[in-house]
Gaussian input, Z-matrix of N, CA and C with variables (Angstrom, degrees):
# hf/3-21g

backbone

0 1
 N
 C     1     B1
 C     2     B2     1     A1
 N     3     B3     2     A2     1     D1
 C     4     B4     3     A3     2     D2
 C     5     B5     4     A4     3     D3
 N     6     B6     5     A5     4     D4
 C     7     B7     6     A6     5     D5
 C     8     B8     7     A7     6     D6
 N     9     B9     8     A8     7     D7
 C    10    B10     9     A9     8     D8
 C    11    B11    10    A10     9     D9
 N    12    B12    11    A11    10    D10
 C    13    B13    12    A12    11    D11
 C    14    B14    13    A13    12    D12
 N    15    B15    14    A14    13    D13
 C    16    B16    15    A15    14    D14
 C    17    B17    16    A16    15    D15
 N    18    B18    17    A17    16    D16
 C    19    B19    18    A18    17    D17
 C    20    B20    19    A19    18    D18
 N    21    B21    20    A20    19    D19
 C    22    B22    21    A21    20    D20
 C    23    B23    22    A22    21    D21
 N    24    B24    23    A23    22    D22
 C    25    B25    24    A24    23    D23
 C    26    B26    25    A25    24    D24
 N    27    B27    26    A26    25    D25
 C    28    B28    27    A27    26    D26
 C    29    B29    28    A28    27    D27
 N    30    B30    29    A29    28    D28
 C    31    B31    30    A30    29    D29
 C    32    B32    31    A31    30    D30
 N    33    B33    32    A32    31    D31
 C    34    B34    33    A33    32    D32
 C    35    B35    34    A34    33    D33
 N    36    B36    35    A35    34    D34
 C    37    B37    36    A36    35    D35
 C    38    B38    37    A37    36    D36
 N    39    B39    38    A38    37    D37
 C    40    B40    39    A39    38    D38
 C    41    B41    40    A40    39    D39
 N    42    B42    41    A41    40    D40
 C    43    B43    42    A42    41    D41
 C    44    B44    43    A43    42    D42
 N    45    B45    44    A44    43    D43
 C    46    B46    45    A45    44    D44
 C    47    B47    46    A46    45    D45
 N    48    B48    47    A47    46    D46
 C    49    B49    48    A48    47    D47
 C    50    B50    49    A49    48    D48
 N    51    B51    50    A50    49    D49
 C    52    B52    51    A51    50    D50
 C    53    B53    52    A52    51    D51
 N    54    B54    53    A53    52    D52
 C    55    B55    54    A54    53    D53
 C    56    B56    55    A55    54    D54
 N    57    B57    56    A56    55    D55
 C    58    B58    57    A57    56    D56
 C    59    B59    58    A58    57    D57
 N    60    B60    59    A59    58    D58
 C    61    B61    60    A60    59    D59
 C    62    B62    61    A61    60    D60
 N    63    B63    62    A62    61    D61
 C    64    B64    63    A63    62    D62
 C    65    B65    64    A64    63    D63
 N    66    B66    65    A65    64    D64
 C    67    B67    66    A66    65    D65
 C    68    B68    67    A67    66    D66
 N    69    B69    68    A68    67    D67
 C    70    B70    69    A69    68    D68
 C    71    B71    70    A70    69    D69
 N    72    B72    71    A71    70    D70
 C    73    B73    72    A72    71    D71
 C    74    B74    73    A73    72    D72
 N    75    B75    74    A74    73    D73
 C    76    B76    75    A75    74    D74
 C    77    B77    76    A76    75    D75
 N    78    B78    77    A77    76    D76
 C    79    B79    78    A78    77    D77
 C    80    B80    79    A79    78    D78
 N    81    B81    80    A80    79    D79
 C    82    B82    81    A81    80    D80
 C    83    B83    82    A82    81    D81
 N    84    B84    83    A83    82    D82
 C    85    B85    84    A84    83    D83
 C    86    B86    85    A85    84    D84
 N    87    B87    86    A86    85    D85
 C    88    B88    87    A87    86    D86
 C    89    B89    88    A88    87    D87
 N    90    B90    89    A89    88    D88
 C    91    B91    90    A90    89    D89
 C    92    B92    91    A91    90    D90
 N    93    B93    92    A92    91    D91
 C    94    B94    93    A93    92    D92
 C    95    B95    94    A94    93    D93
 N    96    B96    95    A95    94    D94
 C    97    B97    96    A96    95    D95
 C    98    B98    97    A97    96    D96
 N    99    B99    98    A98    97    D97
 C   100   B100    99    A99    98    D98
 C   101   B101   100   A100    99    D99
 N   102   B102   101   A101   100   D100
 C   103   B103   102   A102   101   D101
 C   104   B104   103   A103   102   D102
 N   105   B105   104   A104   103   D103
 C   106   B106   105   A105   104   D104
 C   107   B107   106   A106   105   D105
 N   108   B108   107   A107   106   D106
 C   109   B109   108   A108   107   D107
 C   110   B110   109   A109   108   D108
 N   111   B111   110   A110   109   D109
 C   112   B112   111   A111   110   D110
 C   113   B113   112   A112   111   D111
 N   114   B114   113   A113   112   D112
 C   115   B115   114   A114   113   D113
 C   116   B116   115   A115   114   D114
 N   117   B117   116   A116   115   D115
 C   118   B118   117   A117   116   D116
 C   119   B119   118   A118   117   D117
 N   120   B120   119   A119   118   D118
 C   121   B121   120   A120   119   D119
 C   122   B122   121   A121   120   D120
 N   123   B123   122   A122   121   D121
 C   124   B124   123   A123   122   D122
 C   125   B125   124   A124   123   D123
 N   126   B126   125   A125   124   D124
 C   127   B127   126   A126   125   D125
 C   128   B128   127   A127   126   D126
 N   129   B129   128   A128   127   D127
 C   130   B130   129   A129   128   D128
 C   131   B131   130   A130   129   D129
 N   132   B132   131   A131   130   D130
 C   133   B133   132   A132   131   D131
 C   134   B134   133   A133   132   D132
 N   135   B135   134   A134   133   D133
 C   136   B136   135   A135   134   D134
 C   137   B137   136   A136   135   D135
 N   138   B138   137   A137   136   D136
 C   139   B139   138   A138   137   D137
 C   140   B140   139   A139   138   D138
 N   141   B141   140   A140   139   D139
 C   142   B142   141   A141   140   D140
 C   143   B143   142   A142   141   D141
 N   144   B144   143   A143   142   D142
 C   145   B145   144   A144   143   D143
 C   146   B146   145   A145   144   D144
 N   147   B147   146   A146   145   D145
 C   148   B148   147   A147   146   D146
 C   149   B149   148   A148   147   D147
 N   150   B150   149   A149   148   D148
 C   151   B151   150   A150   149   D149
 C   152   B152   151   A151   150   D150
 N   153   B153   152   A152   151   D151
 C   154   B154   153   A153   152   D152
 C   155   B155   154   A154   153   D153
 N   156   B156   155   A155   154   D154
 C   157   B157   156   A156   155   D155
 C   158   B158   157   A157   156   D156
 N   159   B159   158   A158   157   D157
 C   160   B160   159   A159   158   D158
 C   161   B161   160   A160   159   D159
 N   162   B162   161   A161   160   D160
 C   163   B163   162   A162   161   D161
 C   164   B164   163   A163   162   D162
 N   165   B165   164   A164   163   D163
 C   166   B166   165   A165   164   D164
 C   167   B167   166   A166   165   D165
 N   168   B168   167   A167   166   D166
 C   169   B169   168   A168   167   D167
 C   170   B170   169   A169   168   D168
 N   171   B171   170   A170   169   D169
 C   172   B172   171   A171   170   D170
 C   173   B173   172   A172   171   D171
 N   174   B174   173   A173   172   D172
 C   175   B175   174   A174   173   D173
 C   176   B176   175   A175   174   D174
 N   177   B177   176   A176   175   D175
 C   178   B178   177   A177   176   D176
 C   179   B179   178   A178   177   D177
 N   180   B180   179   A179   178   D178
 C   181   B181   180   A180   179   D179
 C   182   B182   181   A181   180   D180
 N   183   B183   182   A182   181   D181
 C   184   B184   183   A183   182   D182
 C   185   B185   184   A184   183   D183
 N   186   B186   185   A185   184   D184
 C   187   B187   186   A186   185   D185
 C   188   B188   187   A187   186   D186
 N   189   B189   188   A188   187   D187
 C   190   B190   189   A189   188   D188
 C   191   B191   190   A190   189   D189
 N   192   B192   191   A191   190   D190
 C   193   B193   192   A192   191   D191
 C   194   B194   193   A193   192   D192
 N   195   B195   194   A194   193   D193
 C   196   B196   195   A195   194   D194
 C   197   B197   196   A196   195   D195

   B1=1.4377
   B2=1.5346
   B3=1.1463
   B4=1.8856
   B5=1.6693
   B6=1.1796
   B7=1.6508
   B8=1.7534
   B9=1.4407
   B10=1.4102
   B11=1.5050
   B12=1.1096
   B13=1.6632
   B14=1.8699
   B15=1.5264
   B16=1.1902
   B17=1.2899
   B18=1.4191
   B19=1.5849
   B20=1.3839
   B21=1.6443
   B22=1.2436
   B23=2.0154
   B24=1.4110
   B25=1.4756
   B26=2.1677
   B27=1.4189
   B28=1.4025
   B29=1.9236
   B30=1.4409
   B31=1.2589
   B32=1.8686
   B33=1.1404
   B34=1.4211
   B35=1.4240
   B36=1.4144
   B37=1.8713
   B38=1.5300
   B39=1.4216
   B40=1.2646
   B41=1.7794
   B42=1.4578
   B43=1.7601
   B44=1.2950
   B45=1.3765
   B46=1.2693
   B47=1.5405
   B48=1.6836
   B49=1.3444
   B50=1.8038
   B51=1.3662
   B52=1.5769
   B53=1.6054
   B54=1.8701
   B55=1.9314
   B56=1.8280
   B57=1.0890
   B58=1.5544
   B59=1.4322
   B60=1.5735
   B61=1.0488
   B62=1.4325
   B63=1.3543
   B64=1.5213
   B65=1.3219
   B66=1.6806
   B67=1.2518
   B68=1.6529
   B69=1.6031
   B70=0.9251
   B71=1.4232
   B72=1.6552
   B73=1.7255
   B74=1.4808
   B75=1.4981
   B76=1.3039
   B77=1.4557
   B78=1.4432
   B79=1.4311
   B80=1.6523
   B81=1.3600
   B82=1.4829
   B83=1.6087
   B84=1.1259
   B85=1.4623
   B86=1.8294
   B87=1.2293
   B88=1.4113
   B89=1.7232
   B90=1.1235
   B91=1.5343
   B92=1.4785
   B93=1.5063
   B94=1.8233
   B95=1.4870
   B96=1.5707
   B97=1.3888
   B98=1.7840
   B99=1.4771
   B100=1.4647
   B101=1.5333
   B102=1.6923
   B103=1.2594
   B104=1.7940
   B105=1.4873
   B106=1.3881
   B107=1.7678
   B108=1.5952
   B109=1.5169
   B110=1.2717
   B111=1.4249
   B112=1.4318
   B113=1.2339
   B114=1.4426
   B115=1.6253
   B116=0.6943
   B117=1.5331
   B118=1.6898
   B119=1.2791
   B120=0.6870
   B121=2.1322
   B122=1.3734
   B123=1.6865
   B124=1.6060
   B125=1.5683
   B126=1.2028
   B127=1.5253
   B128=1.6009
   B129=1.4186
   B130=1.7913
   B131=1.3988
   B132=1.5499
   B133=1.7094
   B134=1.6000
   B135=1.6120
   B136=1.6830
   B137=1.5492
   B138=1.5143
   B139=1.4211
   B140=1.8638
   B141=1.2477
   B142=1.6878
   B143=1.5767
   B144=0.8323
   B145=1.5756
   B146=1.9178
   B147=1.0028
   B148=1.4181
   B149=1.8023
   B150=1.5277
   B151=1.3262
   B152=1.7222
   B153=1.0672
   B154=1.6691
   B155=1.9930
   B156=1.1594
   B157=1.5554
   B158=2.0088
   B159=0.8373
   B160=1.4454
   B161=1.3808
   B162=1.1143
   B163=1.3552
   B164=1.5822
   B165=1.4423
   B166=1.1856
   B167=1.7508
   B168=1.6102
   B169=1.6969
   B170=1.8492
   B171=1.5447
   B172=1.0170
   B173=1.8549
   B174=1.6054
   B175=1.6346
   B176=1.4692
   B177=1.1762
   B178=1.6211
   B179=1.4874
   B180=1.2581
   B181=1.6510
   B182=1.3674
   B183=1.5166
   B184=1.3801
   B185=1.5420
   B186=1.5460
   B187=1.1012
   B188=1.8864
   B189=1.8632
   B190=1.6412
   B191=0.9857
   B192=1.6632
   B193=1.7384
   B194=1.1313
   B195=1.2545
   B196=1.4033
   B197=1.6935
   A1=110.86
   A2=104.10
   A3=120.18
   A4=84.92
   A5=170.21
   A6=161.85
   A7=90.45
   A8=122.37
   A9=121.95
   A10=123.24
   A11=115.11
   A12=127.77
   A13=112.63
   A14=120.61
   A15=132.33
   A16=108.19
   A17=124.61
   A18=121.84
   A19=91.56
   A20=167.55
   A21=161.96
   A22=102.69
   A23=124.53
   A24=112.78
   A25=105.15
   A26=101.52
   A27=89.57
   A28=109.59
   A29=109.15
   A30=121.06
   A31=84.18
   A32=135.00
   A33=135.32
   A34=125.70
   A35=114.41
   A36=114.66
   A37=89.67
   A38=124.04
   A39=102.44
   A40=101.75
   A41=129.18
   A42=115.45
   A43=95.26
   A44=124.42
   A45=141.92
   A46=149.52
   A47=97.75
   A48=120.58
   A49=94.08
   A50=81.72
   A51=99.80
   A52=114.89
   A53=97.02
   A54=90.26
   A55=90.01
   A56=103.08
   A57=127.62
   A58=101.74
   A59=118.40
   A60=116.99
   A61=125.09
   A62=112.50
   A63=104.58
   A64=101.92
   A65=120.94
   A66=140.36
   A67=120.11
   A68=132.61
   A69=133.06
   A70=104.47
   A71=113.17
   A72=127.04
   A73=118.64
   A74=100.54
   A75=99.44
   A76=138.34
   A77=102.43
   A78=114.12
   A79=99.49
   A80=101.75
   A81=99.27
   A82=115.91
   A83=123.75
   A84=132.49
   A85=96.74
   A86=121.45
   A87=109.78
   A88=106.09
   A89=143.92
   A90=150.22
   A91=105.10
   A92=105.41
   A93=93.62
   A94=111.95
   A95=109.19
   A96=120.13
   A97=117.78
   A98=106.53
   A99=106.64
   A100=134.14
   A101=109.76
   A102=105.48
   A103=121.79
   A104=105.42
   A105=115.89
   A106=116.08
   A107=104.30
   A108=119.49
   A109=114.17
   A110=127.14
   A111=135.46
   A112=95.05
   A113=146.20
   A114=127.16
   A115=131.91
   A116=120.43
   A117=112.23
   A118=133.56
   A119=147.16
   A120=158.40
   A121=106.12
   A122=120.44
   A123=113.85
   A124=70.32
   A125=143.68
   A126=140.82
   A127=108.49
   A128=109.49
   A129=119.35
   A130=123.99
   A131=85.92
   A132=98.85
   A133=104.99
   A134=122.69
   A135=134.88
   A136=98.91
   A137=106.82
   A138=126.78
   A139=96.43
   A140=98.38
   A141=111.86
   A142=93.01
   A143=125.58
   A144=135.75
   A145=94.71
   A146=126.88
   A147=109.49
   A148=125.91
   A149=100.77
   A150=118.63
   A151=105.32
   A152=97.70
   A153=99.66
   A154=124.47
   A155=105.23
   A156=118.79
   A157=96.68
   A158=115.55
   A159=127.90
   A160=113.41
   A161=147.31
   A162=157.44
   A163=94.03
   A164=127.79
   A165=121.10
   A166=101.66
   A167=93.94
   A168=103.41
   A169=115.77
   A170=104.56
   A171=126.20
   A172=120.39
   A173=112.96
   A174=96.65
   A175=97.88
   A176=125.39
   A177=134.98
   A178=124.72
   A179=117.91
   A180=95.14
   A181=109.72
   A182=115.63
   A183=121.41
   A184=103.07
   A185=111.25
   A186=95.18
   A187=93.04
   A188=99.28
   A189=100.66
   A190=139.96
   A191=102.56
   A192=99.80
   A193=101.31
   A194=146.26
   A195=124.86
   A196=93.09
   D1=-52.62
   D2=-176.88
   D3=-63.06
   D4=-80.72
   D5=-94.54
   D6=-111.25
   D7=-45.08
   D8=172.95
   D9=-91.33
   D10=31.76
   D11=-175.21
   D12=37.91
   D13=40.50
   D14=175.16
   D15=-119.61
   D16=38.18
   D17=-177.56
   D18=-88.49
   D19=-57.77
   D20=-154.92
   D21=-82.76
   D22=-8.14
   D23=169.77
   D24=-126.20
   D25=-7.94
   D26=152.51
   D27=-169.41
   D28=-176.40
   D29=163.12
   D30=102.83
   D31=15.59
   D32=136.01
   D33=-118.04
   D34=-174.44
   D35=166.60
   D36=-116.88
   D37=52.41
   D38=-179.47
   D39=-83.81
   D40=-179.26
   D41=175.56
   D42=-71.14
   D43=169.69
   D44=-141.20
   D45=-15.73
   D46=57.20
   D47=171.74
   D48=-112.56
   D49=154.14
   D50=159.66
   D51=-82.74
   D52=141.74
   D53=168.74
   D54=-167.86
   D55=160.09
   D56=-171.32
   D57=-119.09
   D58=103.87
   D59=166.90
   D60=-152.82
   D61=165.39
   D62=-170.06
   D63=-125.93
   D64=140.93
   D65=-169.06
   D66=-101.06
   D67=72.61
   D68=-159.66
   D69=-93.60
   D70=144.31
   D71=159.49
   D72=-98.81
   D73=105.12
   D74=170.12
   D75=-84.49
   D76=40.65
   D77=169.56
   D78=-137.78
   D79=46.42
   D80=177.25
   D81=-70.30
   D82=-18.77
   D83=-147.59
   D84=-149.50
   D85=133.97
   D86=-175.29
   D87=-72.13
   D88=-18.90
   D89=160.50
   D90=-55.07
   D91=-56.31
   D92=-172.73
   D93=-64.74
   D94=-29.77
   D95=-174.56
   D96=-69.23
   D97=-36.91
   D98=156.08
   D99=-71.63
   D100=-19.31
   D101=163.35
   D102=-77.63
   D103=-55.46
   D104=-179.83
   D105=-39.43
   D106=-30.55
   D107=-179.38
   D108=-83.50
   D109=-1.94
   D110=165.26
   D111=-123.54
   D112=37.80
   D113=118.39
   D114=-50.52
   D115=109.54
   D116=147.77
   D117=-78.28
   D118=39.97
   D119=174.42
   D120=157.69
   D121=174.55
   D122=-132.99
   D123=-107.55
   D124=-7.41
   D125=165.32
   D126=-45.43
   D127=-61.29
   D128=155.77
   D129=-20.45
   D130=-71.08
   D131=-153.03
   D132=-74.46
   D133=-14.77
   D134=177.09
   D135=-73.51
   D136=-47.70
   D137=-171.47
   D138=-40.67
   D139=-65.10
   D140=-157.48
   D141=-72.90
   D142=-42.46
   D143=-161.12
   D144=-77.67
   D145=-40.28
   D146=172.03
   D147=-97.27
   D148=-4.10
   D149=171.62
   D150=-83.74
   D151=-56.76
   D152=-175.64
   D153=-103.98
   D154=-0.46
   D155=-167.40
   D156=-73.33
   D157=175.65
   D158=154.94
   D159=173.40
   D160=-157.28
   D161=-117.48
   D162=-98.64
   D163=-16.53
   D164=-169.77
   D165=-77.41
   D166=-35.62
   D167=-168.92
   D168=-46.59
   D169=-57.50
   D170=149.80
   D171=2.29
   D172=70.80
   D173=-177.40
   D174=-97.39
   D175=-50.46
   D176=179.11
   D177=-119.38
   D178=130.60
   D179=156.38
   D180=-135.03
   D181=125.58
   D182=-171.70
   D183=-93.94
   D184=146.56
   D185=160.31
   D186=-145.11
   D187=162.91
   D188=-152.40
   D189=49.68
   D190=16.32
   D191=170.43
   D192=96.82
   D193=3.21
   D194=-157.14
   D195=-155.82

């Protein structure tokens, strides 16, 4: 955002910027929930979450802020 002069309308969730994002639970499933709970660093917890996650993980996905 800061390299294309759009750091004040994105590249945060601050209130009124734009951002595209998706809101996952990693205790969607009692398996993902026993792995994600023995992460140690977010290398782990991505690890388990894209090995074992699917459609359940899925709580929100915003996109533009809205």
């Amino acid at each position: 955002a800061r390299a294309l002069g759009l750091e004040g309308v994105v590249g945060n969730l601050q209130p009124g910027c734009e951002a595209d994002f998706v809101v996952l639970d990693p205790q969607a499933t009692p398996l993902l929930a026993r792995k994600t709970s023995q992460a140690n660093s977010l290398d782990e917890l991505l690890f388990a979450l894209i090995v074992l996650g699917d459609d359940r993980v899925v709580v929100r996905c915003v996109v533009s802020g809205g």
